[in-house]
N, C-alpha and C positions, 0 to 999 in steps of 0.2 A: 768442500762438500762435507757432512757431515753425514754417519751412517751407525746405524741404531743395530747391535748384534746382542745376542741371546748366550749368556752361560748358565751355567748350572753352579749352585750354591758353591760345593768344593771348588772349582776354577776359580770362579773370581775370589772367594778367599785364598788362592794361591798366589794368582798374581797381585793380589793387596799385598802380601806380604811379601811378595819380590819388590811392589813400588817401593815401600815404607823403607828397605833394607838399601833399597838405591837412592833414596832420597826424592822419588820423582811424583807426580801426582797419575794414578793411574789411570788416567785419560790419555797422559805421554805415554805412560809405558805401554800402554795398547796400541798409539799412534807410531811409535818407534818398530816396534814388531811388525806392523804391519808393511810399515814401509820397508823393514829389511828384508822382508819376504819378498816386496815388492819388485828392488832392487835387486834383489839374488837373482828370480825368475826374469826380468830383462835380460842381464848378461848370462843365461840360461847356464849359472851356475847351480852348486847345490843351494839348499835351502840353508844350511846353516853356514856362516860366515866363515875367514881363517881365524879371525878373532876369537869367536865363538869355539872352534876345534881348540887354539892355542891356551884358551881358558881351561878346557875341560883338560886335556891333557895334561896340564902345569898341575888341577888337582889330583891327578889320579896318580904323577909320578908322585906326589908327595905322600897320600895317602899308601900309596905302596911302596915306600923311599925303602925301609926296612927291610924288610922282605927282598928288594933287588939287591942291595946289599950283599945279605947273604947269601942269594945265590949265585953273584959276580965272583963271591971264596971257592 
């Protein structure tokens, strides 16, 4: 099935540039989304993946690598 959704200018220039930076065509990257929402909400987990946490975490230890650091002294 095919299904026709509405964004606003900034959105879809966001995720253009998340497809471009993944390599994907942003019909995937909308269809992938969708489905991992899809899939989350069957197994009435959260919305965002462990993937998705494991991702964001991995940047934010780095981004505050420093800092833990110094206060691990």
């Amino acid at each position: 099935m095919t299904i026709s959704i509405e964004l606003d200018r900034p959105s879809i220039e966001d995720l253009s540039r998340e497809a471009v930076e993944l390599g994907l065509p942003l019909e995937e990257l909308a269809g992938r989304i969708l489905h991992g929402h899809i899939r989350n909400r069957r197994n009435d987990s959260a919305v965002a993946s462990d993937d998705a946490f494991r991702v964001a975490m991995e940047g934010t230890l780095q981004d505050y690598d420093e800092a833990y650091r110094r206060l691990a002294k």
